[in-house]
C-alpha positions in Angstrom: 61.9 -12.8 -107.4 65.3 -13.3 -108.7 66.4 -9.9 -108.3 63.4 -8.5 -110.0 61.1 -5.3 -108.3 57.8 -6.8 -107.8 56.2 -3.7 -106.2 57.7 0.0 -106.5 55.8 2.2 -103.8 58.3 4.7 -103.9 55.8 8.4 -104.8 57.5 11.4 -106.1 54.8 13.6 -104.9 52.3 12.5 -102.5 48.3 12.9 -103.8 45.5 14.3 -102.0 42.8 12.1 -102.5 39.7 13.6 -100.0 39.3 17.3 -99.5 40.3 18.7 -96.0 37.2 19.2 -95.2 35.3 15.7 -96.2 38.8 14.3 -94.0 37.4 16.4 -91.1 33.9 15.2 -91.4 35.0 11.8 -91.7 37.0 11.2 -88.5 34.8 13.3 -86.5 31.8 10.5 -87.7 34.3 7.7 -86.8 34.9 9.0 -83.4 31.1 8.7 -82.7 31.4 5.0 -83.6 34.0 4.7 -80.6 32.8 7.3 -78.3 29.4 8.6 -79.3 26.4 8.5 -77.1 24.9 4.4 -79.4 28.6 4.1 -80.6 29.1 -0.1 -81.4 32.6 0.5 -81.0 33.6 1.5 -77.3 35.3 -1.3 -76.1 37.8 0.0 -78.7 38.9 3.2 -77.0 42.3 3.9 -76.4 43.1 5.2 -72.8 43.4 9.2 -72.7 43.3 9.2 -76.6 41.7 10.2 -79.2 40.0 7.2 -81.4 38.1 6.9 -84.5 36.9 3.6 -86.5 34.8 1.8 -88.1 33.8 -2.0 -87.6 31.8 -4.4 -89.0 30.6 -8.2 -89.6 30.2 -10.2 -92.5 27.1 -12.5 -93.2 26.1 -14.8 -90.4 28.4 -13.2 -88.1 31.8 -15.3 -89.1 33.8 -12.5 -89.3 34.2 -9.5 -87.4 36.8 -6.7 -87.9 37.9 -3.3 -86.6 39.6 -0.8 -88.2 40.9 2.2 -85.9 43.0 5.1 -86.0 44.3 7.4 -83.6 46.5 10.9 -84.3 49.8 9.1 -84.4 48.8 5.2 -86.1 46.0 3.5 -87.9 45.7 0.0 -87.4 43.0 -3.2 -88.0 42.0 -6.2 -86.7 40.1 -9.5 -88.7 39.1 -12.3 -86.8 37.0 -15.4 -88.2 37.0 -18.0 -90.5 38.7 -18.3 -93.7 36.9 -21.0 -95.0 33.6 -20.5 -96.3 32.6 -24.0 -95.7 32.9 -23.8 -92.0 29.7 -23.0 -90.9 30.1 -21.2 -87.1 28.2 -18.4 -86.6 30.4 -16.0 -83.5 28.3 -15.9 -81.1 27.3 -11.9 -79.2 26.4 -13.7 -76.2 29.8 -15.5 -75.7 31.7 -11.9 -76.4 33.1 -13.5 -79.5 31.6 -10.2 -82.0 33.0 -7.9 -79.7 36.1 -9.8 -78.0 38.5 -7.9 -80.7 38.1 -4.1 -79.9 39.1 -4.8 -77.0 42.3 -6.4 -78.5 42.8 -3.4 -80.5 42.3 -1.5 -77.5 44.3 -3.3 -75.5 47.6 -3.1 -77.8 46.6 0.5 -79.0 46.9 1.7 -75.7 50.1 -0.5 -74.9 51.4 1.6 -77.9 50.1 4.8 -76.9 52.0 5.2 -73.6 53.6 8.2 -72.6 52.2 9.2 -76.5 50.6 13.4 -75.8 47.2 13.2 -76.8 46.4 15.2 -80.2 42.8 15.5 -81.0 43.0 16.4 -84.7 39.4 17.3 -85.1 39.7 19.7 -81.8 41.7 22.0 -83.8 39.1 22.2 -86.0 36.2 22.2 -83.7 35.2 25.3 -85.7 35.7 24.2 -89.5 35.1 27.9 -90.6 38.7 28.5 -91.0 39.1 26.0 -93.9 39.7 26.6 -96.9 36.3 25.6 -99.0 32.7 25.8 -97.0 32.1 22.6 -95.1 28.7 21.3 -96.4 25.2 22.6 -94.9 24.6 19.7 -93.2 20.9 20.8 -91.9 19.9 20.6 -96.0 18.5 16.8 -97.1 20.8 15.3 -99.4 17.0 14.9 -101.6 17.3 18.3 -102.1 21.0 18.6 -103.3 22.5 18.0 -106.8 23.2 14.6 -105.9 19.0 13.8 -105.9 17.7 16.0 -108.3 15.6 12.7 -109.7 13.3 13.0 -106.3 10.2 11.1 -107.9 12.4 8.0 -107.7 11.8 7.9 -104.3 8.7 8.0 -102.9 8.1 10.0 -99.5 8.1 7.6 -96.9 11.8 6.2 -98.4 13.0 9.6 -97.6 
């Protein structure tokens, strides 16, 4: 780079981007993925923590990936192919779409020793005391703002 700044990261004043609220909503969604009652994601739990994530696949199953969080670090994991042209499909019944939570897990919970558990959405187990009203979450999203154009979608797409 001869000396040159190819990236500046430094922030003067840090940005909220998502509202307290939608944050709160969020991670207590991602915490069903890894401990929820259908969750795809439980092989991913960290030992006497908290965790939250998300994962996924890509087409025909040649990639899979987890990304996790806990209250002290957010990490991921990728593993598959990164070239197109190779045609191998992971396969479910060889543990090879699943075989990385419990990686995650594994060095999550290497990380998280002797680390106090610190449920961030327990806190706000009751999300009353925020600032802004938490959405009504027992209205349809057809009959907020968001939809007002209902007669694009018929009834049984509802």
């Amino acid at each position: 780079n001869e000396g040159n700044v190819i990236l500046d990261n430094t922030v003067e004043e840090p940005t909220q981007v998502i509202s307290e609220q939608n944050a709160w909503l969020l991670i207590d969604c991602m915490k069903d993925v890894v401990t929820g009652a259908g969750g795809t994601s439980s092989a991913a739990k960290i030992s006497n923590m908290t965790t939250a994530g998300k994962s996924g696949t890509t087409s025909e199953n040649r990639d899979v990936w987890f990304v996790g969080m806990s209250p002290y670090y957010t990490a991921g994991i990728w593993v598959g192919y990164d070239n197109n042209g190779y045609k191998h499909e992971l396969s479910s019944k060889a543990g090879e779409t699943s075989f990385h939570k419990k990686l995650w897990s594994k060095v999550m919970s290497r990380i998280h020793q002797n680390l106090e558990n610190k449920d961030q959405t327990h806190a706000r187990s009751d999300p009353a005391h925020l600032s802004e009203e938490i959405p009504d979450l027992s209205v349809s999203i057809w009959d907020r703002k968001i939809c007002q154009r209902k007669e694009r979608y018929p009834e049984n797409q509802r």
